[in-house]
C-alpha positions as CSV (number, residue, x, y, z in Angstrom):
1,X,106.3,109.8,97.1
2,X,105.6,112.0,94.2
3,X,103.8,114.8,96.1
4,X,100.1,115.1,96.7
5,X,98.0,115.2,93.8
6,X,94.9,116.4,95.6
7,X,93.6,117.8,98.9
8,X,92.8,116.0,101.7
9,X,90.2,115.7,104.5
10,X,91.1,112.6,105.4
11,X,93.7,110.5,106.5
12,X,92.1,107.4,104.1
13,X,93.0,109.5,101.5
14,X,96.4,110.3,101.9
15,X,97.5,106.6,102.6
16,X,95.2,105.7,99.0
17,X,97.4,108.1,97.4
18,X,100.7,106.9,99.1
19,X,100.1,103.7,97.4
20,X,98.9,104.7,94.1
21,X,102.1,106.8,93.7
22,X,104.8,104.3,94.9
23,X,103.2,101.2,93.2
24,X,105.6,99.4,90.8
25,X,105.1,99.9,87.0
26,X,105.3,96.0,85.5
27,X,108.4,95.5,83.7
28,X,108.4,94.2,80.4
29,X,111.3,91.4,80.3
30,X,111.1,90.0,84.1
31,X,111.7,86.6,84.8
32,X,108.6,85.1,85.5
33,X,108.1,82.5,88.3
34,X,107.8,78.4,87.2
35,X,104.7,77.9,85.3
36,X,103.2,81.3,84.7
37,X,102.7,82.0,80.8
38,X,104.6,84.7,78.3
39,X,101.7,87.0,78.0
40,X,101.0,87.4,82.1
41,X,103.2,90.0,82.3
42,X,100.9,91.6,80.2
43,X,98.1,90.8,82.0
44,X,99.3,91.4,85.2
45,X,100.3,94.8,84.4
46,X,96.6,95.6,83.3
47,X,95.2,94.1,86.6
48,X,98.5,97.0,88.7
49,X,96.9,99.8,86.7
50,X,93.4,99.2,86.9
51,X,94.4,98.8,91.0
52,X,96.2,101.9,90.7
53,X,93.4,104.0,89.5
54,X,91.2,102.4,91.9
55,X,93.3,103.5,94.8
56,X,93.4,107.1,93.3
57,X,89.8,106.8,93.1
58,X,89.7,106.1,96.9
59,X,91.5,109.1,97.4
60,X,88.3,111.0,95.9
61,X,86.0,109.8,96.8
62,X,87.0,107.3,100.4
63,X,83.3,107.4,101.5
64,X,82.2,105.7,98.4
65,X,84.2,102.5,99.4
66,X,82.7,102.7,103.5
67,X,86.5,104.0,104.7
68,X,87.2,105.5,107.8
69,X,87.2,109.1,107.7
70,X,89.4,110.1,110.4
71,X,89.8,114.4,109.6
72,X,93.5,114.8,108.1
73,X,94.5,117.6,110.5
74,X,94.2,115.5,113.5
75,X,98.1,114.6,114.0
76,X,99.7,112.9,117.1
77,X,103.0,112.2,117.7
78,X,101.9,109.5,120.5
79,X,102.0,106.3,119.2
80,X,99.7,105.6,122.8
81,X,97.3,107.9,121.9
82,X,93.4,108.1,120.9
83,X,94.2,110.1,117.9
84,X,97.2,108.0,116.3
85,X,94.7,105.4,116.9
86,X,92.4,107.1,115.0
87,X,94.4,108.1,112.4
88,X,95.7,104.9,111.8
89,X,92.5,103.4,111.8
90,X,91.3,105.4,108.7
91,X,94.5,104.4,107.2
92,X,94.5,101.3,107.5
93,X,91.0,100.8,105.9
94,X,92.4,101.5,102.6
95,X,93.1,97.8,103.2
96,X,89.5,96.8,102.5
97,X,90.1,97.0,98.4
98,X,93.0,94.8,98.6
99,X,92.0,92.5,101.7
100,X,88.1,91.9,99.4
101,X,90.1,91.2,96.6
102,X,91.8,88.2,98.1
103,X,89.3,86.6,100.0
104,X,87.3,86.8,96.8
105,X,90.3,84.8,95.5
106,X,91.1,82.8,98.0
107,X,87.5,81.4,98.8
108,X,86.9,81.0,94.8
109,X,88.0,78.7,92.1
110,X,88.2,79.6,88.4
111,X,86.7,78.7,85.4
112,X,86.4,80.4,82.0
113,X,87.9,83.2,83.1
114,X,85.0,83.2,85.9
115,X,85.6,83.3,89.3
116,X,82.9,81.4,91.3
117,X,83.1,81.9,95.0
118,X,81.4,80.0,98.5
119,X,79.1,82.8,99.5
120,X,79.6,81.4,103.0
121,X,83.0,80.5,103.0
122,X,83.8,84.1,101.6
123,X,81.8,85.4,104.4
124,X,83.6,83.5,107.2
125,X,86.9,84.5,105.7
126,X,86.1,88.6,106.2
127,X,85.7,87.8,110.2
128,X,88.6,85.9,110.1
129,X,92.6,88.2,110.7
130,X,94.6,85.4,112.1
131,X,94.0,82.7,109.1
132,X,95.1,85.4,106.6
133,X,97.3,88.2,107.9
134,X,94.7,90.7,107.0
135,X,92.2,92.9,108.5
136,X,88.3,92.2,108.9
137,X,86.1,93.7,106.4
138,X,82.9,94.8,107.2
139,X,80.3,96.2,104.7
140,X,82.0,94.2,101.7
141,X,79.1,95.1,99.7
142,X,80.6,98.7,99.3
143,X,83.8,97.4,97.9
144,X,81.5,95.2,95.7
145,X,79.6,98.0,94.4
146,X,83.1,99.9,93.5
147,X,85.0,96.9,91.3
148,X,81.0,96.8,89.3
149,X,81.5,100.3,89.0
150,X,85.4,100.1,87.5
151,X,84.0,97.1,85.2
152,X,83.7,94.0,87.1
153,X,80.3,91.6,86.8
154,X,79.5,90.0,90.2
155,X,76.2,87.5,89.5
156,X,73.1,88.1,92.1
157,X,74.7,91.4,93.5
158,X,72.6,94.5,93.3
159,X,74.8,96.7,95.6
160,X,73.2,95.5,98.9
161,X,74.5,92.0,100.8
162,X,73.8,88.9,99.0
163,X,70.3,87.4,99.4
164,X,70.4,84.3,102.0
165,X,69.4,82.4,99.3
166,X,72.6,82.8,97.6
167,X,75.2,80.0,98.1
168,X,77.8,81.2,95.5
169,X,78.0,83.6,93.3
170,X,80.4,84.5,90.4
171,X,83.0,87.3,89.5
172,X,84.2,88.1,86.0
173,X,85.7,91.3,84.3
174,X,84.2,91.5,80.8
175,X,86.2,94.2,79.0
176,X,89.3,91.6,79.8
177,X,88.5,88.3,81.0
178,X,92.1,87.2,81.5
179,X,92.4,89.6,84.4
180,X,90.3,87.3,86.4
181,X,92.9,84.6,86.4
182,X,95.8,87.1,87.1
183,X,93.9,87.9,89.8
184,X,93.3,84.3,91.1
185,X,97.3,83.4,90.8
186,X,99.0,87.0,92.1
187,X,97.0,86.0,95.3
188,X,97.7,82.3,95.4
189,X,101.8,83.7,95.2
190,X,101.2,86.2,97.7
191,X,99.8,83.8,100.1
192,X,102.2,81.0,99.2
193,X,105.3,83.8,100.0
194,X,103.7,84.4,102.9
195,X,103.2,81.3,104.5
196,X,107.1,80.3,103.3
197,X,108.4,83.6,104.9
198,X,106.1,82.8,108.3
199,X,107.4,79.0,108.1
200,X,111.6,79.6,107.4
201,X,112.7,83.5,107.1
202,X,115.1,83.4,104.2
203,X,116.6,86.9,102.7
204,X,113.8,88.1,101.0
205,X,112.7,88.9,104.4
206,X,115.6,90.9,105.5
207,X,116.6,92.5,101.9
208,X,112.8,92.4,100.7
209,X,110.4,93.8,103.9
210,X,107.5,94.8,100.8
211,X,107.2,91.1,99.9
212,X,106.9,90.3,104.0
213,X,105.2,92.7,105.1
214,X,102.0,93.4,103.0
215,X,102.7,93.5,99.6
216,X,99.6,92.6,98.7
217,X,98.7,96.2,98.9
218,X,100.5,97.7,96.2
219,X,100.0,94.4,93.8
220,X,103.6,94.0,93.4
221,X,104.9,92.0,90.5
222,X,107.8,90.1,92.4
223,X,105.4,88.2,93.8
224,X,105.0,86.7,89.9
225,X,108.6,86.7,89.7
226,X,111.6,84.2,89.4
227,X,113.4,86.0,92.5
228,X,116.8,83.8,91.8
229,X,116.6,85.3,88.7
230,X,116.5,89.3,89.6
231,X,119.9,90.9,90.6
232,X,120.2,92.3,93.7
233,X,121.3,95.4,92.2
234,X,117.6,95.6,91.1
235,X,115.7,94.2,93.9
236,X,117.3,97.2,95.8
237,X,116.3,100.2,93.7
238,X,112.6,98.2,93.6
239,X,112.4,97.9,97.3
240,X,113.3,101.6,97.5
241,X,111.1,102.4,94.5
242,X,108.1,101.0,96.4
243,X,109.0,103.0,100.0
244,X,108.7,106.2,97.7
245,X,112.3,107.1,97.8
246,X,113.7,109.8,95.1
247,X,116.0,109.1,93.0
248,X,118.9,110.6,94.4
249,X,118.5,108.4,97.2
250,X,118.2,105.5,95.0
251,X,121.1,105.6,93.1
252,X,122.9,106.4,96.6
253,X,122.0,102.8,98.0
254,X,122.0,100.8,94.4
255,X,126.0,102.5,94.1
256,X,126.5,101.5,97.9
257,X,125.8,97.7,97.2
258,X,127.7,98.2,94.1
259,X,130.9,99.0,95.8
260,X,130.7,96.4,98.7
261,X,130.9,94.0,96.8
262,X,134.5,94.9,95.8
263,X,135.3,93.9,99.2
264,X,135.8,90.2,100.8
265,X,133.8,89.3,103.4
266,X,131.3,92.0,103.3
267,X,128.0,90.4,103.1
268,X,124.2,92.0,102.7
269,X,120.9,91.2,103.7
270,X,119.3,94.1,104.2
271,X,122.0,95.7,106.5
272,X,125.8,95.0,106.3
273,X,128.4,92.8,107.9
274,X,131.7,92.2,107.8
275,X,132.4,88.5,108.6
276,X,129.7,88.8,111.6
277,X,129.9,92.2,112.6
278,X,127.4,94.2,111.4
279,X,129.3,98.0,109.6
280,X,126.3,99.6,108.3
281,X,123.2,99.7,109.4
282,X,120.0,101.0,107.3
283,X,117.0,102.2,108.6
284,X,114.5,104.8,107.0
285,X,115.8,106.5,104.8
286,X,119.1,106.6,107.6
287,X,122.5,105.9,106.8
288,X,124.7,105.1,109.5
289,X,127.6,103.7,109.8
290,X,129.0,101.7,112.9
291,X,132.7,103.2,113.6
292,X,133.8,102.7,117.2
293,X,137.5,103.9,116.7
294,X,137.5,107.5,114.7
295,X,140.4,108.4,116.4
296,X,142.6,105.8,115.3
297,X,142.1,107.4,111.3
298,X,141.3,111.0,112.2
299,X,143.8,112.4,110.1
300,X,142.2,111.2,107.1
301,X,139.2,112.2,108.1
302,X,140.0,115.8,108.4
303,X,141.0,115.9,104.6
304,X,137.5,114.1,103.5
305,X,134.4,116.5,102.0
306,X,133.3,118.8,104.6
307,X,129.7,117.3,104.8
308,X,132.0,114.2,106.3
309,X,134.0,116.3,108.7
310,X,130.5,117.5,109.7
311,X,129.3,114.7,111.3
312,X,132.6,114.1,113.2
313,X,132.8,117.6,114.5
314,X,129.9,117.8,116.4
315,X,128.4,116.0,119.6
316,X,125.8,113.5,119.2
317,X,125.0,112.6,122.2
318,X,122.2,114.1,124.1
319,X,123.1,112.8,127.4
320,X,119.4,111.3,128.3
321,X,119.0,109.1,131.2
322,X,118.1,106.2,129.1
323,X,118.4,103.0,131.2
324,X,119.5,104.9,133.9
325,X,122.4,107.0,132.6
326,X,124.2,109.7,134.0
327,X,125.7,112.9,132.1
328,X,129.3,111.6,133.8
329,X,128.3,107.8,132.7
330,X,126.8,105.8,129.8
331,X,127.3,102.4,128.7
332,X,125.8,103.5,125.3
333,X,128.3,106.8,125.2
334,X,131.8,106.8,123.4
335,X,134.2,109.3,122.4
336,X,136.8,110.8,119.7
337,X,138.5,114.0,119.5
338,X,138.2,116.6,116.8
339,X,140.5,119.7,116.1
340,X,142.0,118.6,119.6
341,X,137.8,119.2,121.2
342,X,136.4,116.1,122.9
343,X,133.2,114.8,120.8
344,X,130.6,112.4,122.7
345,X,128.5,110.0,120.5
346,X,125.3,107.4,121.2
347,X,126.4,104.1,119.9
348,X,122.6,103.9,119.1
349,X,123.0,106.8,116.6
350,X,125.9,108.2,115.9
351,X,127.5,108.7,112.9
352,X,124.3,109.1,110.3
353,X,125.2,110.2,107.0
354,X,123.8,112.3,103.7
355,X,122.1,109.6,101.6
356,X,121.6,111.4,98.7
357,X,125.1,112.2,97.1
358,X,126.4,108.9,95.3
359,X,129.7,110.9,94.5
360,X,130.5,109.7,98.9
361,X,129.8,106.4,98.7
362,X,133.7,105.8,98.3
363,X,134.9,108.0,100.8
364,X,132.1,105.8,103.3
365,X,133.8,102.8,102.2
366,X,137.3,104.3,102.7
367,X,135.6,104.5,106.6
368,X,134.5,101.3,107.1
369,X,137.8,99.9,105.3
370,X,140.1,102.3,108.1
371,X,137.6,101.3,111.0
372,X,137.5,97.4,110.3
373,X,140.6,96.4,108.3
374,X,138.2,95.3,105.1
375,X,140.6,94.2,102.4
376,X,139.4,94.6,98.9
377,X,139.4,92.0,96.0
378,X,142.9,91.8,93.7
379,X,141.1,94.0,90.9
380,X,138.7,96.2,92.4
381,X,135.3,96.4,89.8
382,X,134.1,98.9,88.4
């Protein structure tokens, strides 16, 4: 994340912001999916940014879209609590801008640049979670009144719910009418990704969570994309891009994939294996790396970069009574010995790692390469 660009009262507000920042600027030259035209690139990135300021907008002024205003210093730890309840409830009404938007979509068809959408069947669709993947929306008519005020034209709306008298009704954005169709196909993608993730998991699943889960959110332009076409060196520092990482840490895990693939047999999709073992896994913004056998290799490790030594020198285990253990006895517990002192580690998270430093991606390698034998191609790459 950036850092906070304004106070906050609310918990609404801070997960609007979280957004705003970490949404993907449009790039100029991607490769578009089958079908979609030269210019919706351009398009598309005019429909991100006027998104964008909407969600900053939100993070003014949240009661102006009907959000839940949970106060911002109520905190909980508890995941089984009242108040992480709470506080997730008011963030996860930030969903209502993005959730409108697509049932608008989805329950409309367009024409001239107009969207004209089933009154009733747009109505249904806000009760409705399970047909979607989204939240319910109640009070659309205070989303409405927010994309009139940022430009759009909605026919027979007058800020209050539609009239029963209405059947359909129809949505266009004046100042640029092509937007309307960018909207119309970004959520057609999205939902056609969706549905193909739900129906046969493939790696965009595993190496790209943001186009799994959600997505729709942060209206992010690999959905439009030709993902065949988009190196994995790049859909990494995107993923990471979108999760708010810095850039330190970004050019750690881009220079990581980098220099597994001078190895045979090391494979990624999201984590990494070595034939079928997994070697590395990632987790949030976690580096670890799965050695079972330090002591065969210590010597090297005691002439590696001190931050390395670190992690070897010291316990890790916490001796807990998870699933019944015993200080004397753990399934989960293993052992090495440094400067001739016994070390105790938790298989379940042990050996985690500065992400931050690209300049020890090699000496992680040289690790995994003394723990598991990986043999590196005839002409290593650059």
């Amino acid at each position: 994340m950036h850092g906070d660009v304004m106070d906050h009262k609310y918990h609404c507000q801070h997960a609007a912001e979280l957004i705003a920042n970490t949404m993907l600027p449009v790039p100029d030259d991607y490769p578009l999916a089958n079908g979609l035209p030269e210019d919706f690139r351009k398009h598309f990135s005019q429909l991100r940014d006027l998104i964008k300021e909407m969600y900053l907008d939100i993070a003014k002024q949240p009661e102006a879209y009907g959000l839940v205003l949970t106060d911002y210093n109520l905190q909980s730890a508890d995941k089984k609590s009242k108040e992480h309840a709470l506080i997730m409830k008011s963030k996860n009404s930030v969903n209502r801008l993005p959730d409108t938007l697509f049932r608008l979509s989805q329950n409309g068809e367009v024409h001239n640049h107009q969207l004209i959408v089933s009154l009733p069947a747009f109505k249904e669709s806000l009760k409705q979670t399970a047909t979607y993947g989204l939240s319910a929306v109640t009070k659309y008519e205070w989303i409405l009144s927010r994309l009139v005020d940022f430009g759009f034209s909605i026919s027979d709306f007058n800020g209050k719910p539609f009239a029963k008298t209405v059947s359909s009704f129809t949505v266009e954005y004046p100042d640029a009418p092509e937007l309307i169709d960018t909207l119309k196909t970004f959520c057609d993608l999205w939902h056609e990704n969706k549905n193909q993730q739900q129906e046969a998991p493939t790696l965009a699943s595993m190496v790209r969570p943001a186009l799994h889960y959600g997505g729709h959110m942060n209206f992010d332009f690999r959905f439009t994309a030709d993902h065949d076409k988009i190196p994995m060196d790049d859909w990494i520092r995107y993923e990471l891009q979108s999760q708010g990482y810095s850039k330190d840490r970004i050019c750690f895990y881009t220079t990581f994939y980098d220099y597994s693939t001078n190895f045979t047999n090391v494979k990624y999709d999201g984590n990494y294996f070595f034939d079928t073992k997994r070697i590395v896994h990632l987790g949030y913004k976690c580096l670890r790396l799965i050695l079972k056998n330090p002591n065969n290799y210590m010597d090297e490790i005691t002439t590696m970069p001190e931050v390395i030594r670190d992690v070897f020198a010291n316990t890790h285990c916490r001796f807990c009574d998870f699933q019944e253990a015993k200080k004397e006895r753990c399934k989960f517990r293993f052992h090495w010995t440094y400067n001739n002192a016994p070390r105790a580690g938790c298989a379940c998270s042990c050996f985690i790692f500065p992400d931050d430093d690209a300049s020890l991606v090699p000496y992680y390698w040289r690790l995994l390469e003394l723990e598991y034998g990986l043999e590196m191609e005839t002409v290593m790459k650059a």
